[in-house]
N, CA and C of each residue as an Amber inpcrd file, in Angstrom:
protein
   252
-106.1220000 -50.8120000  29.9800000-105.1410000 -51.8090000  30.3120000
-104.3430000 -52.2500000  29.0810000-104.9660000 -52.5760000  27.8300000
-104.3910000 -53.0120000  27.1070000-103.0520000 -51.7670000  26.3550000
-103.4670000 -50.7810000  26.5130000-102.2780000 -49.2810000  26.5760000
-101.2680000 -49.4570000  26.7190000-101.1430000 -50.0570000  28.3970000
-100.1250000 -50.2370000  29.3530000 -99.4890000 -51.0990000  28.9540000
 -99.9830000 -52.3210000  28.4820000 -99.3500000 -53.3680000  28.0560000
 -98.3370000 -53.0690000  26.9250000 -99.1450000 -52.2550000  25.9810000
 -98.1020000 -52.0020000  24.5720000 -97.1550000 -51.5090000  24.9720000
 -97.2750000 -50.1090000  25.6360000 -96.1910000 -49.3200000  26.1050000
 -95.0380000 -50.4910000  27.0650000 -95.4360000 -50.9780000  27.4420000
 -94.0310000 -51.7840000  28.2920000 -93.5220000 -52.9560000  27.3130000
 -94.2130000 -53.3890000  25.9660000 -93.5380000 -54.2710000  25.4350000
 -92.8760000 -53.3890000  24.3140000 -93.1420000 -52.2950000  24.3230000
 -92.5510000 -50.9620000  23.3320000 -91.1710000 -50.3290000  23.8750000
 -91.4220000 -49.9190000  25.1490000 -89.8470000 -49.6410000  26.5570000
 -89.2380000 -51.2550000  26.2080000 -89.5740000 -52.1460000  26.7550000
 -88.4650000 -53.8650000  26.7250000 -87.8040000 -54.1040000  25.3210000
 -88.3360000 -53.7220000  24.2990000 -87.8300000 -53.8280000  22.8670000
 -86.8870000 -52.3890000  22.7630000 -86.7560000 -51.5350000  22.8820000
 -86.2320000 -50.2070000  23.1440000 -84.8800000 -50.3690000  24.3900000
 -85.2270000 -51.1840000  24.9980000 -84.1170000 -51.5390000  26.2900000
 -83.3320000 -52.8700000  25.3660000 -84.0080000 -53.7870000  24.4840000
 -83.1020000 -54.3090000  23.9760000 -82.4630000 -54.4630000  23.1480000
 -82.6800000 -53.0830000  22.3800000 -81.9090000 -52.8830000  21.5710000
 -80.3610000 -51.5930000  22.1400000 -80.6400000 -51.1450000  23.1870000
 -80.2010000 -50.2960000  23.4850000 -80.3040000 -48.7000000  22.6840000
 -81.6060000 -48.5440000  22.5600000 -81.9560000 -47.0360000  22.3300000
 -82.2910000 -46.5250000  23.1070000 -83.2400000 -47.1880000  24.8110000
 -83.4430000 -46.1600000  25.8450000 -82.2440000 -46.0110000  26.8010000
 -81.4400000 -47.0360000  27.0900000 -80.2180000 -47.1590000  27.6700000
 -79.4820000 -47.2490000  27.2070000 -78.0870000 -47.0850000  26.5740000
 -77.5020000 -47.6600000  25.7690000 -76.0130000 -47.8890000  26.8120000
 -75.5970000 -49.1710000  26.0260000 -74.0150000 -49.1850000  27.0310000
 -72.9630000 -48.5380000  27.1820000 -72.4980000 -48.9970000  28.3240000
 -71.3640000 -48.1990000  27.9110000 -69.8830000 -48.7230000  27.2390000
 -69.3990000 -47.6200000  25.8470000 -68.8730000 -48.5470000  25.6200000
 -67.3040000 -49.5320000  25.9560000 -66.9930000 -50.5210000  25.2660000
 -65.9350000 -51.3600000  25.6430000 -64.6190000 -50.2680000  25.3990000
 -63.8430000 -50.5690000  27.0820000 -62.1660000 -49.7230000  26.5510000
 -62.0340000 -49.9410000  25.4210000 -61.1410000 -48.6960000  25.3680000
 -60.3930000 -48.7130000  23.8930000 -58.9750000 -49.4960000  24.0640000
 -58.2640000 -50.3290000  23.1940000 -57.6030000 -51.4130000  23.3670000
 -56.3700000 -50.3740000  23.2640000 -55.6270000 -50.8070000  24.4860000
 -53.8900000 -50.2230000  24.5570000 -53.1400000 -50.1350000  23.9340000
 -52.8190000 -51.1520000  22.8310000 -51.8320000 -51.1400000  21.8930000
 -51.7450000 -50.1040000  21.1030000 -52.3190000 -49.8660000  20.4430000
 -52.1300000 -48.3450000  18.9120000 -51.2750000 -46.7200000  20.0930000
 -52.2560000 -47.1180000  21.0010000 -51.9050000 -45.4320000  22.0640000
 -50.5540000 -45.9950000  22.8650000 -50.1650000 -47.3260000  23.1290000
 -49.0820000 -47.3380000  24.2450000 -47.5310000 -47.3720000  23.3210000
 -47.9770000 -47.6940000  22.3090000 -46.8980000 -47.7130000  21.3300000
 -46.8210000 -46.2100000  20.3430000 -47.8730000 -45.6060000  20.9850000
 -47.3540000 -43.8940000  19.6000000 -46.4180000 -43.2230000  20.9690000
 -46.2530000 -43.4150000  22.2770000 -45.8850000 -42.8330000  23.4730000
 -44.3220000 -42.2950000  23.3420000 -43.8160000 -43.4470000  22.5850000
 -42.3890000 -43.4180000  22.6890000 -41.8120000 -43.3940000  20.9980000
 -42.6490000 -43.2230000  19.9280000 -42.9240000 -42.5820000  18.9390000
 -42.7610000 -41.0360000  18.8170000 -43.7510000 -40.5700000  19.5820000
 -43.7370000 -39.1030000  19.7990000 -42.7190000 -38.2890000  20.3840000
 -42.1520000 -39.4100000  21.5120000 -41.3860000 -38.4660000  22.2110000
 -40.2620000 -38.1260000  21.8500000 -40.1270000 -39.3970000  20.7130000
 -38.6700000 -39.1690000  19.5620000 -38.8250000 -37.8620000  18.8750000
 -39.9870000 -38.2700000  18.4310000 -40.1380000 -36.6550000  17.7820000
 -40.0390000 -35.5360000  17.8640000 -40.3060000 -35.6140000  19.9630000
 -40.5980000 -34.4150000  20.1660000 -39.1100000 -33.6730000  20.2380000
 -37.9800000 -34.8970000  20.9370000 -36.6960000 -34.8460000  21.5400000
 -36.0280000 -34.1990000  20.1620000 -36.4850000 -35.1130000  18.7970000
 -35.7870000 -34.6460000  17.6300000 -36.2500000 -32.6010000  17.5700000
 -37.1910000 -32.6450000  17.6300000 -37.0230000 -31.1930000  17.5210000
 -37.0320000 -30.0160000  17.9700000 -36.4170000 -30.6760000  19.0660000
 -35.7180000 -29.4980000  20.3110000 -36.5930000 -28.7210000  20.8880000
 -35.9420000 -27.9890000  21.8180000 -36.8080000 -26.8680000  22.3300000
 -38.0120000 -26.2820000  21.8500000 -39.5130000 -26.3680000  22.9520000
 -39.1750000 -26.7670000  23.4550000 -40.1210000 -27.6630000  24.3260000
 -40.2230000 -28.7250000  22.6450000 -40.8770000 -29.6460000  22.6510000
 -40.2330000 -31.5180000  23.2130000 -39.1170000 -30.6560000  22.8450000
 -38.0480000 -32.1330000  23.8650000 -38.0100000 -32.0850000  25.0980000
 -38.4270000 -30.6480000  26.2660000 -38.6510000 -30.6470000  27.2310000
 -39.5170000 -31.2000000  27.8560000 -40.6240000 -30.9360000  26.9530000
 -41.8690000 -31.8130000  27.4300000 -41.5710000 -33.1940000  27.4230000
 -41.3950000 -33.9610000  26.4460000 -40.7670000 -35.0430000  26.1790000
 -39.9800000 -35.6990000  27.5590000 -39.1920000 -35.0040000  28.3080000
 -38.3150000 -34.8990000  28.6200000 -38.8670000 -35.3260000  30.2400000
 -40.3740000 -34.1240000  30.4120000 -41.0080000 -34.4950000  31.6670000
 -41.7620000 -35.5320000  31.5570000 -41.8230000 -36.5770000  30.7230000
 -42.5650000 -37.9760000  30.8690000 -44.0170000 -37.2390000  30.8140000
 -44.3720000 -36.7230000  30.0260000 -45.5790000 -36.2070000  29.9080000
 -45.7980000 -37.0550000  28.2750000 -47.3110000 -37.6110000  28.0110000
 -47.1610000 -38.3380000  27.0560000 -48.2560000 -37.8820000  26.2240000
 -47.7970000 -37.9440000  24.8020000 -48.1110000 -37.8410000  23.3700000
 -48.9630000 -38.4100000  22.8480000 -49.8900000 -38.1810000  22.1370000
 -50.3170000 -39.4270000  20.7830000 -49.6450000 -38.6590000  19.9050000
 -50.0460000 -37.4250000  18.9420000 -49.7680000 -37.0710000  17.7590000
 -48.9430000 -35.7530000  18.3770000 -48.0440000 -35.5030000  17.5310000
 -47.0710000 -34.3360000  17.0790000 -46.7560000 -33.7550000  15.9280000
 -46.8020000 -32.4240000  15.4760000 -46.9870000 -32.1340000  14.5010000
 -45.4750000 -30.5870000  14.3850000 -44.3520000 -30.6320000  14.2370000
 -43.7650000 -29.6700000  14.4660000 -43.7940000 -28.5720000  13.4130000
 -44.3920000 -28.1710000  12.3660000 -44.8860000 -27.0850000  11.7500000
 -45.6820000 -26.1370000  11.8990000 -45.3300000 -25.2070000  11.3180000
 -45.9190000 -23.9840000  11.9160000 -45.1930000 -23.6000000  13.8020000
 -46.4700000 -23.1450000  14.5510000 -46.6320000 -23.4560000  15.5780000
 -46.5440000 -24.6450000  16.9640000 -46.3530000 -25.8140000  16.0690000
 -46.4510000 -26.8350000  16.6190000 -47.5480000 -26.9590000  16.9270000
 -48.0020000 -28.5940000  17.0800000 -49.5000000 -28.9400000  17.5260000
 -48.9200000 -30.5280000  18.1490000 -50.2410000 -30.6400000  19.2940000
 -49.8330000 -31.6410000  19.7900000 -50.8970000 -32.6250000  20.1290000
 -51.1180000 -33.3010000  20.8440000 -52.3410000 -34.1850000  21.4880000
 -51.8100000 -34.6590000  22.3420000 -51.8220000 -34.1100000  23.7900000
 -51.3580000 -35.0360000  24.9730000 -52.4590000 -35.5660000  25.4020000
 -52.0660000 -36.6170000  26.4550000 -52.6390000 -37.2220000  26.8730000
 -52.6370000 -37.0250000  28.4210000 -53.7310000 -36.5950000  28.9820000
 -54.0230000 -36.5390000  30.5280000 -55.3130000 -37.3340000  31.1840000
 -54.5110000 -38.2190000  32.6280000 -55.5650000 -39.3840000  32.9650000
 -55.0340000 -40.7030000  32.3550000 -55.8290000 -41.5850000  32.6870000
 -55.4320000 -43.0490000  32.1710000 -56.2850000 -42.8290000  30.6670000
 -55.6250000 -43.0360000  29.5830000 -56.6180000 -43.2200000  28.4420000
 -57.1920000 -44.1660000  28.1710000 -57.1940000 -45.6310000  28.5930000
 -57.4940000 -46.6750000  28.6830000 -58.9570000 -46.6110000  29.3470000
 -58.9610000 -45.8650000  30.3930000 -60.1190000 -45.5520000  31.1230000
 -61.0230000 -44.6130000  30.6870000 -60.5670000 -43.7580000  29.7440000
 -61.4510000 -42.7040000  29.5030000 -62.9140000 -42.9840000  28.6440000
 -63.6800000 -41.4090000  28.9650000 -65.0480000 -41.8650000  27.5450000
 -64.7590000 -41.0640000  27.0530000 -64.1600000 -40.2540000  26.6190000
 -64.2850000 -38.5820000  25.7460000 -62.6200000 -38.6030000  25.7290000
């Protein structure tokens, strides 16, 4: 009996710290991502084809990179909502 006991005050300390469960965590706050949206799309518009197209379909950005190949980071889904 006395086993049992440790083990469940061993799990309740473990639950409160959040190492057997842990939360989930708090949205990520809108501002930094709702404001790079229309940032990017300048960017994208500035450098034409045919990355201003995209731009163009309200499809939205965080980062743009027009060298080389181009590189991008869109965003698909609510990002506000996302975990990954």
């Amino acid at each position: 009996m006395r086993r049992r006991g440790a083990s469940r005050v061993a799990v309740a300390a473990l639950l409160g710290v959040n190492l057997v469960l842990p939360t989930r965590p708090e949205p990520v706050a809108e501002a930094w991502f709702v404001e790079a949206y229309p940032q990017m799309a300048a960017a994208m518009r500035a450098a034409g084809p045919p990355y201003a197209d995209w731009a163009a379909d309200g499809r939205r950005f965080l980062l743009f990179d027009e060298r080389g190949d181009g590189r991008a980071v869109e965003v698909l889904g609510d990002l506000a909502d996302a975990d990954r």
